[in-house]
mmCIF file of the N, C-alpha and C atoms, coordinates in Angstrom:
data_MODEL
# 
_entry.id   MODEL 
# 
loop_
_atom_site.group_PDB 
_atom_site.id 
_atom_site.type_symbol 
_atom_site.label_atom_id 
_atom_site.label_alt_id 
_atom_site.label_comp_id 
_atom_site.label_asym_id 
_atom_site.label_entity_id 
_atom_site.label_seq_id 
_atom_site.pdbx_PDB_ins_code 
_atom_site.Cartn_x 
_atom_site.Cartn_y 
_atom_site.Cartn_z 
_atom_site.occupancy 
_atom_site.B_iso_or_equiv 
_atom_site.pdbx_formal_charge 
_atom_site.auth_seq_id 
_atom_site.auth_comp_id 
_atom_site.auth_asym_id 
_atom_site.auth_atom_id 
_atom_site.pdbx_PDB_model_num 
ATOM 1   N N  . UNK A 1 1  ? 123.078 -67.527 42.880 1.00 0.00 ? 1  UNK A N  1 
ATOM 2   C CA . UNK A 1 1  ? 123.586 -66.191 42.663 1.00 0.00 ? 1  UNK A CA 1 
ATOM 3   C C  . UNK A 1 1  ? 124.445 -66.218 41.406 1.00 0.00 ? 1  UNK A C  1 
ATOM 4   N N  . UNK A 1 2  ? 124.432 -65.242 40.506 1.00 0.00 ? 2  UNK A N  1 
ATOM 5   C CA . UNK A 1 2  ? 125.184 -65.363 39.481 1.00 0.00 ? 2  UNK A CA 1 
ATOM 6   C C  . UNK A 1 2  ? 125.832 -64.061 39.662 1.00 0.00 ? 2  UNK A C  1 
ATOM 7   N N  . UNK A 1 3  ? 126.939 -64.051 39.495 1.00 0.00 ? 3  UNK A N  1 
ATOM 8   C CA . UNK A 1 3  ? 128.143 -63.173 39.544 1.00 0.00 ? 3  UNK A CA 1 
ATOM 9   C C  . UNK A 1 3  ? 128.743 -62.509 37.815 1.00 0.00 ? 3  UNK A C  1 
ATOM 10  N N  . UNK A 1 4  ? 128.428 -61.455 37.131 1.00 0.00 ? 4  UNK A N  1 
ATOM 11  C CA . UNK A 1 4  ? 128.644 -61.040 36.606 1.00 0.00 ? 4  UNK A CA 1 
ATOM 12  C C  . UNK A 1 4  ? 130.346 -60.317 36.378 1.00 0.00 ? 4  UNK A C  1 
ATOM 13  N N  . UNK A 1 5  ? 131.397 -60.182 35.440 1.00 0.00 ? 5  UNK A N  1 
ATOM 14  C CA . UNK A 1 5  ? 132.432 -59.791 35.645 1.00 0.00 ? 5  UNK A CA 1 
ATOM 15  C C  . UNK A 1 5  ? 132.570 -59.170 34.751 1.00 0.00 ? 5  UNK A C  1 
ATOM 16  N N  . UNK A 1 6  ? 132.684 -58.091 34.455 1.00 0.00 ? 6  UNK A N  1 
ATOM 17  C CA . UNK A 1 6  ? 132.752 -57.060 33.156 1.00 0.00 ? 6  UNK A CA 1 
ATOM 18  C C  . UNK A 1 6  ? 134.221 -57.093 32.577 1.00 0.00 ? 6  UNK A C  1 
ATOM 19  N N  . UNK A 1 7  ? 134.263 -56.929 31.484 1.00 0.00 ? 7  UNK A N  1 
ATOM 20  C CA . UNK A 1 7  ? 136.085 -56.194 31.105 1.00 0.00 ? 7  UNK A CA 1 
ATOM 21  C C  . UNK A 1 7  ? 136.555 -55.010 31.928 1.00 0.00 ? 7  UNK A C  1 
ATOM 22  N N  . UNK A 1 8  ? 135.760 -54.569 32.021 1.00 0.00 ? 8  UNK A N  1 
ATOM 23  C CA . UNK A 1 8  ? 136.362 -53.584 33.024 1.00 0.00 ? 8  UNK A CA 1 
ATOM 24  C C  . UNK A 1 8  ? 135.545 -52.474 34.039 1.00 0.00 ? 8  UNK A C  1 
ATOM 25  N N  . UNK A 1 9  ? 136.143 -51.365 34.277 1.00 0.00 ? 9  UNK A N  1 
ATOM 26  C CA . UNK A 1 9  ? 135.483 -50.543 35.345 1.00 0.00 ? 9  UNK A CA 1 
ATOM 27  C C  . UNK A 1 9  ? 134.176 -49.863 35.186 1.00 0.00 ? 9  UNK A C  1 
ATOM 28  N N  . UNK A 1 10 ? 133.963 -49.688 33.693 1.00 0.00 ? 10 UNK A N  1 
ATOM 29  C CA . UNK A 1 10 ? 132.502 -49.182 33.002 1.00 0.00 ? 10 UNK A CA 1 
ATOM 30  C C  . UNK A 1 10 ? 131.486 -49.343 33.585 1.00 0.00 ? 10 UNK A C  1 
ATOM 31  N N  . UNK A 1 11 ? 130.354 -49.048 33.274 1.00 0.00 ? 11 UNK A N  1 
ATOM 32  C CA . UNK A 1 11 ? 128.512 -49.652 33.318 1.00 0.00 ? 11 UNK A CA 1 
ATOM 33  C C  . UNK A 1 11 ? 128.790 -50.445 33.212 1.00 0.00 ? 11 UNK A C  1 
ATOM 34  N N  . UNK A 1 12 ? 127.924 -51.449 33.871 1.00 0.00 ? 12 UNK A N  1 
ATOM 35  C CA . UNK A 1 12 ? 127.119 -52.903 33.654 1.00 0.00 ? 12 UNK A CA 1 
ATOM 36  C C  . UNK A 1 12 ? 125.893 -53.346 33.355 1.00 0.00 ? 12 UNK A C  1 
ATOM 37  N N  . UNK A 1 13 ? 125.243 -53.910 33.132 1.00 0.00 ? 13 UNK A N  1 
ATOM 38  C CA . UNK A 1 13 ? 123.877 -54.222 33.969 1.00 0.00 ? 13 UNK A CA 1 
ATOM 39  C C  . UNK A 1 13 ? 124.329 -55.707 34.262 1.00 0.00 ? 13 UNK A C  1 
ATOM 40  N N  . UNK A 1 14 ? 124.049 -56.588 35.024 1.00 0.00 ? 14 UNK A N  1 
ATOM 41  C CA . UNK A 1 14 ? 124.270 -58.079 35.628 1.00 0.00 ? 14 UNK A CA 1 
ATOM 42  C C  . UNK A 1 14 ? 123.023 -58.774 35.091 1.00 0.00 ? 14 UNK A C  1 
ATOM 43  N N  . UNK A 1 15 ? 122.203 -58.457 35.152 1.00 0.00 ? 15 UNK A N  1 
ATOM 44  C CA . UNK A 1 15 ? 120.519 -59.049 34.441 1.00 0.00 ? 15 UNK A CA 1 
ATOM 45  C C  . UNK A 1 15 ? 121.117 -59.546 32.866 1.00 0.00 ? 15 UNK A C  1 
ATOM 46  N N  . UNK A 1 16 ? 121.857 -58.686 32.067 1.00 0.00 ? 16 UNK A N  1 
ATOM 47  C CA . UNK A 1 16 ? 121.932 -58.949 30.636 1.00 0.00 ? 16 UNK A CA 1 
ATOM 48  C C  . UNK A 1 16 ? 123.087 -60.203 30.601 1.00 0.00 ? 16 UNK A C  1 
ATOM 49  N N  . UNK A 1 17 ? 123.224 -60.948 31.728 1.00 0.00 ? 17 UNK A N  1 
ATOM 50  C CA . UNK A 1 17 ? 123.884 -61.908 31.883 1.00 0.00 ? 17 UNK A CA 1 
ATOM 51  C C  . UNK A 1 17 ? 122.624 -63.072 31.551 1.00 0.00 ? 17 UNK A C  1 
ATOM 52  N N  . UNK A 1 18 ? 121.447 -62.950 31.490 1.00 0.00 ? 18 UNK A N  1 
ATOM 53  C CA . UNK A 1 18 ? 120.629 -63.751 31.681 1.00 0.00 ? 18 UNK A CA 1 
ATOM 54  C C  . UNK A 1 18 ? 120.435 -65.288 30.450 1.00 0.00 ? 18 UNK A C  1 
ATOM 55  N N  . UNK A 1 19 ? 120.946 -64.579 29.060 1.00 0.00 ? 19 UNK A N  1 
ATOM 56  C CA . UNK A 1 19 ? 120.746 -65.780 28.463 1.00 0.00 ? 19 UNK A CA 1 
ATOM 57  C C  . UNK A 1 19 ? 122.098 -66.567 28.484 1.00 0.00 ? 19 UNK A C  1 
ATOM 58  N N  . UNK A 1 20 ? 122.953 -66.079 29.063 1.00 0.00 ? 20 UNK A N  1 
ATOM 59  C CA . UNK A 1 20 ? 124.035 -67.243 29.720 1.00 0.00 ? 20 UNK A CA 1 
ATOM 60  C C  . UNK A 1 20 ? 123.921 -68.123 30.452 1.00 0.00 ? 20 UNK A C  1 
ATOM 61  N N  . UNK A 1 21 ? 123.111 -67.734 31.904 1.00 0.00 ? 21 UNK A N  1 
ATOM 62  C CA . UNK A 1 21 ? 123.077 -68.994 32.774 1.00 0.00 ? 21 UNK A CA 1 
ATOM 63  C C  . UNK A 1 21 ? 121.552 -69.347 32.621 1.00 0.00 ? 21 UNK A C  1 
ATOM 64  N N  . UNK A 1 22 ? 120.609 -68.920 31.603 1.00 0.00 ? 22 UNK A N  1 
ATOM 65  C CA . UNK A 1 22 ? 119.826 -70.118 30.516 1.00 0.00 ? 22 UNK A CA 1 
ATOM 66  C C  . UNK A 1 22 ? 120.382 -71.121 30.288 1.00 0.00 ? 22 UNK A C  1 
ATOM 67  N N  . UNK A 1 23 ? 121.465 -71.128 29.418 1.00 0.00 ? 23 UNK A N  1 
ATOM 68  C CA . UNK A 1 23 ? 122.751 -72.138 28.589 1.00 0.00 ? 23 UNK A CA 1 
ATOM 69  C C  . UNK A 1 23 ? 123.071 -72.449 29.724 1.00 0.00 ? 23 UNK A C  1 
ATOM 70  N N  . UNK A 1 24 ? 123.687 -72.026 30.596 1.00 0.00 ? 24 UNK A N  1 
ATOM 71  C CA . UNK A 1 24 ? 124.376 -72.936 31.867 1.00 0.00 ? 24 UNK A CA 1 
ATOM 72  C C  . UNK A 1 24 ? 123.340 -73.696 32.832 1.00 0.00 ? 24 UNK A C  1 
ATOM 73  N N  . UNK A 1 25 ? 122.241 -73.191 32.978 1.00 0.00 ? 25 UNK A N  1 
ATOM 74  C CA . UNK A 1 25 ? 121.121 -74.010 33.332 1.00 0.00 ? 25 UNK A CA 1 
ATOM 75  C C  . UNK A 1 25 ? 120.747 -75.669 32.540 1.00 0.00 ? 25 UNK A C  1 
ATOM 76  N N  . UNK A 1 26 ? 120.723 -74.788 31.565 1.00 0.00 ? 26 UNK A N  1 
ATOM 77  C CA . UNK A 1 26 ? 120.260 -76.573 30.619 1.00 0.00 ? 26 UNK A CA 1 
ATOM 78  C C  . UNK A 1 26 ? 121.618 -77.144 30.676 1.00 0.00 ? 26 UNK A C  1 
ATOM 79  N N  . UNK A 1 27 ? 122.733 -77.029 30.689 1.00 0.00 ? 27 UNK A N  1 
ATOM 80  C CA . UNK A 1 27 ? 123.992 -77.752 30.495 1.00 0.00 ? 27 UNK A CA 1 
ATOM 81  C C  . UNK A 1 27 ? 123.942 -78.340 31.575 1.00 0.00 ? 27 UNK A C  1 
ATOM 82  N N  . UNK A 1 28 ? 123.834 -78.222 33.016 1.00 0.00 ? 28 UNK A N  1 
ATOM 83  C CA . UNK A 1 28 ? 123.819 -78.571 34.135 1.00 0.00 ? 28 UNK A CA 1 
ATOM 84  C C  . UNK A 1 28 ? 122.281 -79.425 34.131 1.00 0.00 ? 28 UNK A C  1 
ATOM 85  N N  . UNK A 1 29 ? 121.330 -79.034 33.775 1.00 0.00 ? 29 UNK A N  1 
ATOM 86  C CA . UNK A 1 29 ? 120.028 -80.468 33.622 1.00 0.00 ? 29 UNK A CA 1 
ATOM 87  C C  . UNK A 1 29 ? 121.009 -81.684 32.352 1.00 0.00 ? 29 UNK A C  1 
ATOM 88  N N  . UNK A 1 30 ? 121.412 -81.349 31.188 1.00 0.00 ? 30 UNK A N  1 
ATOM 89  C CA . UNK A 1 30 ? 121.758 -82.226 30.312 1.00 0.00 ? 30 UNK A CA 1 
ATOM 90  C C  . UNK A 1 30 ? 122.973 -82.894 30.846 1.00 0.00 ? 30 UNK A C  1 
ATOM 91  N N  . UNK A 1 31 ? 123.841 -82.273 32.094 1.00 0.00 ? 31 UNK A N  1 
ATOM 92  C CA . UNK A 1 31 ? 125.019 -83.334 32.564 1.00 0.00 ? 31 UNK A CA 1 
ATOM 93  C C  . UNK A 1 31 ? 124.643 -83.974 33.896 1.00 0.00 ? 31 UNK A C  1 
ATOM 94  N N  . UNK A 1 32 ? 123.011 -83.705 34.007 1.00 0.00 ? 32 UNK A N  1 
ATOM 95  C CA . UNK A 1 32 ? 122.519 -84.862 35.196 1.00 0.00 ? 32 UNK A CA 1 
ATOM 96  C C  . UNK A 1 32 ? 122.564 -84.291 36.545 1.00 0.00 ? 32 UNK A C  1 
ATOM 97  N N  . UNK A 1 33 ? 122.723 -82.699 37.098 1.00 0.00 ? 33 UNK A N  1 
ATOM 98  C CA . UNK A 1 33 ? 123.496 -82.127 38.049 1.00 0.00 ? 33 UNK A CA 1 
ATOM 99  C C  . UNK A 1 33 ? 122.203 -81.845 38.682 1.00 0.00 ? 33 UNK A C  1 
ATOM 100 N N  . UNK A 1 34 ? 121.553 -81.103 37.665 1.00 0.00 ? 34 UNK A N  1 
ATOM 101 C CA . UNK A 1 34 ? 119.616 -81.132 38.275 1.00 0.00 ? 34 UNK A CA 1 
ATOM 102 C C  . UNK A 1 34 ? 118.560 -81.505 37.366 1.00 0.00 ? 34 UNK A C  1 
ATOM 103 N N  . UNK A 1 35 ? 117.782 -82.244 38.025 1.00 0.00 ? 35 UNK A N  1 
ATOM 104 C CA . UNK A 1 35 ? 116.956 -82.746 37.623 1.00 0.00 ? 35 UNK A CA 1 
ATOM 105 C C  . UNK A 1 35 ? 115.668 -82.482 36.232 1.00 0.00 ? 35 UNK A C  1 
ATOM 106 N N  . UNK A 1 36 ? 115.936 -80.812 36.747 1.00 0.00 ? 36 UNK A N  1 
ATOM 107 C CA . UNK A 1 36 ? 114.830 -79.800 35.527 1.00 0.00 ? 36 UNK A CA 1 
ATOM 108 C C  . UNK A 1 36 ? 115.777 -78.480 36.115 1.00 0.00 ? 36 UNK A C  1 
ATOM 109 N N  . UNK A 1 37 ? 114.902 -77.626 35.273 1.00 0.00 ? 37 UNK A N  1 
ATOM 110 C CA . UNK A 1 37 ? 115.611 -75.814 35.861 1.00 0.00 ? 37 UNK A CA 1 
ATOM 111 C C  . UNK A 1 37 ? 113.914 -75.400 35.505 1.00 0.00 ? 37 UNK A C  1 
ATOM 112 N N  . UNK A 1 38 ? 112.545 -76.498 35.976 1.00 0.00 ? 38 UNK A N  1 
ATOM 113 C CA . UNK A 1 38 ? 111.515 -75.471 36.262 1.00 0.00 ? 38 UNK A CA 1 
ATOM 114 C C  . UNK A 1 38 ? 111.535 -74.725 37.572 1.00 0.00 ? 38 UNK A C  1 
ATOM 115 N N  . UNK A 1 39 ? 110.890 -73.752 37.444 1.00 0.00 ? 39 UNK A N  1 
ATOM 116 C CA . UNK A 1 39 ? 110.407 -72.755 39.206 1.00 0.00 ? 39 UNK A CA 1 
ATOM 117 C C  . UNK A 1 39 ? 110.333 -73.507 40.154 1.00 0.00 ? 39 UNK A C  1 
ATOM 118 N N  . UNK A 1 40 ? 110.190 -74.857 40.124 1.00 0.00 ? 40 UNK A N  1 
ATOM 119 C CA . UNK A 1 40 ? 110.361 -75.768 40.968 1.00 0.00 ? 40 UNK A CA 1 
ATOM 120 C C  . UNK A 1 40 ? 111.194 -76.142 41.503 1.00 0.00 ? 40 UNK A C  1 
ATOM 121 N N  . UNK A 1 41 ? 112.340 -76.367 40.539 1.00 0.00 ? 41 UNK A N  1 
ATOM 122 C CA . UNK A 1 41 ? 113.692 -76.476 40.855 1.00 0.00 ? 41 UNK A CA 1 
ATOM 123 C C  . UNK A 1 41 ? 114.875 -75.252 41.007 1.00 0.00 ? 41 UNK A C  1 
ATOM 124 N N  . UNK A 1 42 ? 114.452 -74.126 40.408 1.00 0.00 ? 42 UNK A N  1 
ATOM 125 C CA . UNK A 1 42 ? 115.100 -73.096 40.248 1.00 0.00 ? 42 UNK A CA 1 
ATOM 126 C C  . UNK A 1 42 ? 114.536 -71.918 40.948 1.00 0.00 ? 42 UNK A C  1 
ATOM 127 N N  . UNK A 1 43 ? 114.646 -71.916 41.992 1.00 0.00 ? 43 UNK A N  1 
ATOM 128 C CA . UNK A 1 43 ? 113.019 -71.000 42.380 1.00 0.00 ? 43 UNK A CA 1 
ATOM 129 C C  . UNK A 1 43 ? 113.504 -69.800 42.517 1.00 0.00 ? 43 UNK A C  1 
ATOM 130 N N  . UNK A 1 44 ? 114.930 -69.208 42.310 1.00 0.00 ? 44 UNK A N  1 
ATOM 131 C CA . UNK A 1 44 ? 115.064 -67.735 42.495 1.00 0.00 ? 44 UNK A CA 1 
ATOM 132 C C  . UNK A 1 44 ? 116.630 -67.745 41.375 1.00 0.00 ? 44 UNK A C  1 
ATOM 133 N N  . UNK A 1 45 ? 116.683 -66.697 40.828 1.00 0.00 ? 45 UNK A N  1 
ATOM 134 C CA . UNK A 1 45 ? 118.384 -66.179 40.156 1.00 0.00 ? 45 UNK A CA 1 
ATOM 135 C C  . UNK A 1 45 ? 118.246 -64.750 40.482 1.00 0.00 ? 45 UNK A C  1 
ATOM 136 N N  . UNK A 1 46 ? 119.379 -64.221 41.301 1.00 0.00 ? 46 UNK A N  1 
ATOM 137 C CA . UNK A 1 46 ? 119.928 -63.201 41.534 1.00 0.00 ? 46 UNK A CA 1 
ATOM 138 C C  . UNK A 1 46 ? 121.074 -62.729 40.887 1.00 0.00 ? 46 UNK A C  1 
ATOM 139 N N  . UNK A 1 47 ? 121.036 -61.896 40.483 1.00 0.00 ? 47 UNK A N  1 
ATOM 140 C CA . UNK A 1 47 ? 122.600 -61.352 39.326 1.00 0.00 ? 47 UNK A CA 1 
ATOM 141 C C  . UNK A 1 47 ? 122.904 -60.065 40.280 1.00 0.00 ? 47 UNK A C  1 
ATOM 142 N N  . UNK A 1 48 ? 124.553 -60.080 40.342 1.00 0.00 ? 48 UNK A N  1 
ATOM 143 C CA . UNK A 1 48 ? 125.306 -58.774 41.159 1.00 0.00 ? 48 UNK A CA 1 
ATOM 144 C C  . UNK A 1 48 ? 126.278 -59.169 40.283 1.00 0.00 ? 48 UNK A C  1 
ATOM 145 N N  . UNK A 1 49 ? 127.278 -57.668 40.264 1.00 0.00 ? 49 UNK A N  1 
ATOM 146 C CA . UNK A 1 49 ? 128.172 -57.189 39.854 1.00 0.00 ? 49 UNK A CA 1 
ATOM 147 C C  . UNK A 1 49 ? 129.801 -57.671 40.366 1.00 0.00 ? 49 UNK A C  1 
ATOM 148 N N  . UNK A 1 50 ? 130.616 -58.485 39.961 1.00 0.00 ? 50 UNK A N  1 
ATOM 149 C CA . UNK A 1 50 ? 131.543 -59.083 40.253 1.00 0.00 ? 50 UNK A CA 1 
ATOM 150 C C  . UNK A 1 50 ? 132.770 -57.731 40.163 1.00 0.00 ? 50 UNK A C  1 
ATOM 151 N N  . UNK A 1 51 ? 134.060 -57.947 40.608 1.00 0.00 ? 51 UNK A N  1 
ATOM 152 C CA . UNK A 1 51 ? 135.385 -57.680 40.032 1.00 0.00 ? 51 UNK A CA 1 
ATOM 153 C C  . UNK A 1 51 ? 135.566 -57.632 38.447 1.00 0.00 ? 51 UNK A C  1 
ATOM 154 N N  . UNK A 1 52 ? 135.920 -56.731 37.723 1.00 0.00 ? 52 UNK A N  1 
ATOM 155 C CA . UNK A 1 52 ? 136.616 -56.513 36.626 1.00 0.00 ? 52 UNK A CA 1 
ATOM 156 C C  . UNK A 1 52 ? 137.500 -57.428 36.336 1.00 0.00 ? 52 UNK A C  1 
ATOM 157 N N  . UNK A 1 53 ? 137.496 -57.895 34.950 1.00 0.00 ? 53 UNK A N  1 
ATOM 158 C CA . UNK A 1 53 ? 138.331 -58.913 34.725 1.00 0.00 ? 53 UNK A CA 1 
ATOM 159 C C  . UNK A 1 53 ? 140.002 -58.209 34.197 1.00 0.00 ? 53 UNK A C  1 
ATOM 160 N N  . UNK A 1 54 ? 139.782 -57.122 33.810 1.00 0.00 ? 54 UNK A N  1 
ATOM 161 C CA . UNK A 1 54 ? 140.794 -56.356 33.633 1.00 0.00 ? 54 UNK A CA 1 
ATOM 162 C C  . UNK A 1 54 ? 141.490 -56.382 31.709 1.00 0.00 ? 54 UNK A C  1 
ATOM 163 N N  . UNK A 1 55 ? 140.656 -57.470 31.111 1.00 0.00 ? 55 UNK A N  1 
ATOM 164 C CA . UNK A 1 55 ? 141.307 -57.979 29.755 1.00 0.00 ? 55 UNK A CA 1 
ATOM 165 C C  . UNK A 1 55 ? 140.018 -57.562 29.098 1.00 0.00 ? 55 UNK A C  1 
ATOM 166 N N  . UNK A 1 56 ? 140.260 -56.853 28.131 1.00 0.00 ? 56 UNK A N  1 
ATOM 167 C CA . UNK A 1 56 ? 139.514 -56.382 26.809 1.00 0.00 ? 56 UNK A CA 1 
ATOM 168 C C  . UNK A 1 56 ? 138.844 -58.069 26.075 1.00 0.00 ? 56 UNK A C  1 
ATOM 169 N N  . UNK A 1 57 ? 137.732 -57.859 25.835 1.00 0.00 ? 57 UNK A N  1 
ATOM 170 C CA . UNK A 1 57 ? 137.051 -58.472 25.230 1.00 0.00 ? 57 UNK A CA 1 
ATOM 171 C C  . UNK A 1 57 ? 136.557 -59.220 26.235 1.00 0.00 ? 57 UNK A C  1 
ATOM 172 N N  . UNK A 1 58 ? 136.825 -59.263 27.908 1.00 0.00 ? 58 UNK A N  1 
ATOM 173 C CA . UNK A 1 58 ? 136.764 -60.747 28.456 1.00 0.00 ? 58 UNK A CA 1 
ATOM 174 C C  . UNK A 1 58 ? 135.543 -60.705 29.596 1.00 0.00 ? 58 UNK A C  1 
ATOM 175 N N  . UNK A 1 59 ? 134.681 -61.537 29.814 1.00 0.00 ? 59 UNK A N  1 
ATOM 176 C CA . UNK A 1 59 ? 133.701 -61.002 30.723 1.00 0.00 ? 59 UNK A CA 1 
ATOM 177 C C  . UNK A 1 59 ? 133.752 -62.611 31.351 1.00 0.00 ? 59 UNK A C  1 
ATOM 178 N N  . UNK A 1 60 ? 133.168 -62.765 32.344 1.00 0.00 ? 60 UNK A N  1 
ATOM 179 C CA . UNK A 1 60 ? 133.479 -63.770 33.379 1.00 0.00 ? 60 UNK A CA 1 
ATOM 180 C C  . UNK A 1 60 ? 132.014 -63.969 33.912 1.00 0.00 ? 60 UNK A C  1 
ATOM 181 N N  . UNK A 1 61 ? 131.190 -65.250 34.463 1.00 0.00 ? 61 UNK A N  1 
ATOM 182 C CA . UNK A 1 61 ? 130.087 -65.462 34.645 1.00 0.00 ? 61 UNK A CA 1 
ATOM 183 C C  . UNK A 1 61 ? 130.264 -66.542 35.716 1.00 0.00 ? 61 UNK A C  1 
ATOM 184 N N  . UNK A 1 62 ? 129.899 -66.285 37.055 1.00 0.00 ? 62 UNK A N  1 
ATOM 185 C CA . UNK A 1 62 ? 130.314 -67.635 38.416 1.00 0.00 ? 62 UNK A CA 1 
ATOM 186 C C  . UNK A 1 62 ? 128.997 -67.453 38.147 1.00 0.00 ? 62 UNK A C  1 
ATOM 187 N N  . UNK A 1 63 ? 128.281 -68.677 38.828 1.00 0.00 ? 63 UNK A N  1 
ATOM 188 C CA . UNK A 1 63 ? 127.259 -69.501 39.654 1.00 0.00 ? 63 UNK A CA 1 
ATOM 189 C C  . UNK A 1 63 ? 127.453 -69.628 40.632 1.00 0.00 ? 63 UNK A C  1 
ATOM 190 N N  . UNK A 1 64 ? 126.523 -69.495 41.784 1.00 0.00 ? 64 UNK A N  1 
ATOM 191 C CA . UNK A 1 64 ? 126.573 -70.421 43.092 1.00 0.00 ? 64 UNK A CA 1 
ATOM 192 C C  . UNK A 1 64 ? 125.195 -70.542 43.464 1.00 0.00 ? 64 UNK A C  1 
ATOM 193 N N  . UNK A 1 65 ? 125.351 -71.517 43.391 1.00 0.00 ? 65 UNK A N  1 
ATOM 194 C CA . UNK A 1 65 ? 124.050 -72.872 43.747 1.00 0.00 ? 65 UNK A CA 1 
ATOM 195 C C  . UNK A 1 65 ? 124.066 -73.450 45.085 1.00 0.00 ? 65 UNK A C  1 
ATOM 196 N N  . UNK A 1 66 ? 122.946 -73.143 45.781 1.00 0.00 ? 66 UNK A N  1 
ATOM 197 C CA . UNK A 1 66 ? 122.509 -73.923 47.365 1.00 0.00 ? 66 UNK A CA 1 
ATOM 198 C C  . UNK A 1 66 ? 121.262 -74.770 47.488 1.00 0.00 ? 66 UNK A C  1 
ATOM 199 N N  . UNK A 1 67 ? 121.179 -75.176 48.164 1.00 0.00 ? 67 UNK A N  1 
ATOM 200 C CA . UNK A 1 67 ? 119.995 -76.064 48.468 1.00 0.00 ? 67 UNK A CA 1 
ATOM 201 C C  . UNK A 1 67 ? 119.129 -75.195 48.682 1.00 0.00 ? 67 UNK A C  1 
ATOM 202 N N  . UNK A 1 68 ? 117.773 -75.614 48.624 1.00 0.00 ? 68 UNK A N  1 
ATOM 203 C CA . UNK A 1 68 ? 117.066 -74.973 48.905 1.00 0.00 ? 68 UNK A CA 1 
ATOM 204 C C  . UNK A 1 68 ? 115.858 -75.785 49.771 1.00 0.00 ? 68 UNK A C  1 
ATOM 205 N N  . UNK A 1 69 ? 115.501 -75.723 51.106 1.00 0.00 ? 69 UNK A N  1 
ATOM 206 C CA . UNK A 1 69 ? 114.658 -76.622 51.964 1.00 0.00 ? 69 UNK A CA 1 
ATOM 207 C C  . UNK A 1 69 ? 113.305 -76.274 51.738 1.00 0.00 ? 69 UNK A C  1 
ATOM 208 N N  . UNK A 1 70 ? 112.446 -76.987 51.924 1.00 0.00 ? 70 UNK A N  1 
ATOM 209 C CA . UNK A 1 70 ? 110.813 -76.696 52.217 1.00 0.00 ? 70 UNK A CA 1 
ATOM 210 C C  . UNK A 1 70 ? 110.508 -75.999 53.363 1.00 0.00 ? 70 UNK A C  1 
ATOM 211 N N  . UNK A 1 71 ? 109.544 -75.229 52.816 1.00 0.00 ? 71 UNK A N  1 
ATOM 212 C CA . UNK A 1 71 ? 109.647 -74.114 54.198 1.00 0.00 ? 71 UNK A CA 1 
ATOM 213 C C  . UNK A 1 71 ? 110.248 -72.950 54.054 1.00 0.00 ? 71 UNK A C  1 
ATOM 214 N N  . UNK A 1 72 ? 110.915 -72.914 53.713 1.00 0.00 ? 72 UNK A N  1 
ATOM 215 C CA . UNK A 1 72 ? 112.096 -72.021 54.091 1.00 0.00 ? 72 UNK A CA 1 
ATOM 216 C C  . UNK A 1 72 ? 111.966 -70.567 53.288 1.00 0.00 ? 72 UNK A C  1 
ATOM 217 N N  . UNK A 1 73 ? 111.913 -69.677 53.845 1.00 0.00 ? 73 UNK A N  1 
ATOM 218 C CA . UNK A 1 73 ? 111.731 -68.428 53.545 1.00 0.00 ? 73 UNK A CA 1 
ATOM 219 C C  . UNK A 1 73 ? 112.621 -67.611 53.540 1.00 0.00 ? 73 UNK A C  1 
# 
């Protein structure tokens, strides 16, 4: 899930977060954390709309990463 945080109370879209956790994807394969970031390994990203960060210029980007089992639907 990736968590989007805007400067403030405005529009968003959370999707246009996308070539960020690209970059945070490969940073996390290049520091050994996962193995690849193919569909294999990455098999879904969901983006929602976080809390306002409240500071001009400042936008905020969480991750959260789970396992994911075989099978599992």
């Amino acid at each position: 899930m990736v968590t989007f945080c805007p400067r403030g109370p405005s529009r968003a879209d959370p999707p246009n977060a996308y070539p960020v956790t690209k970059a945070l994807l490969d940073g996390l394969v290049r520091a050994g954390l996962l193995s690849d970031d193919h569909s294999g390994i990455v098999v879904a990203q969901a983006f929602c709309r976080g809390p306002s960060t409240g500071v001009r210029g400042t936008h905020r980007v969480g991750v959260t990463a789970a396992a994911w089992e075989e099978g599992r639907s």
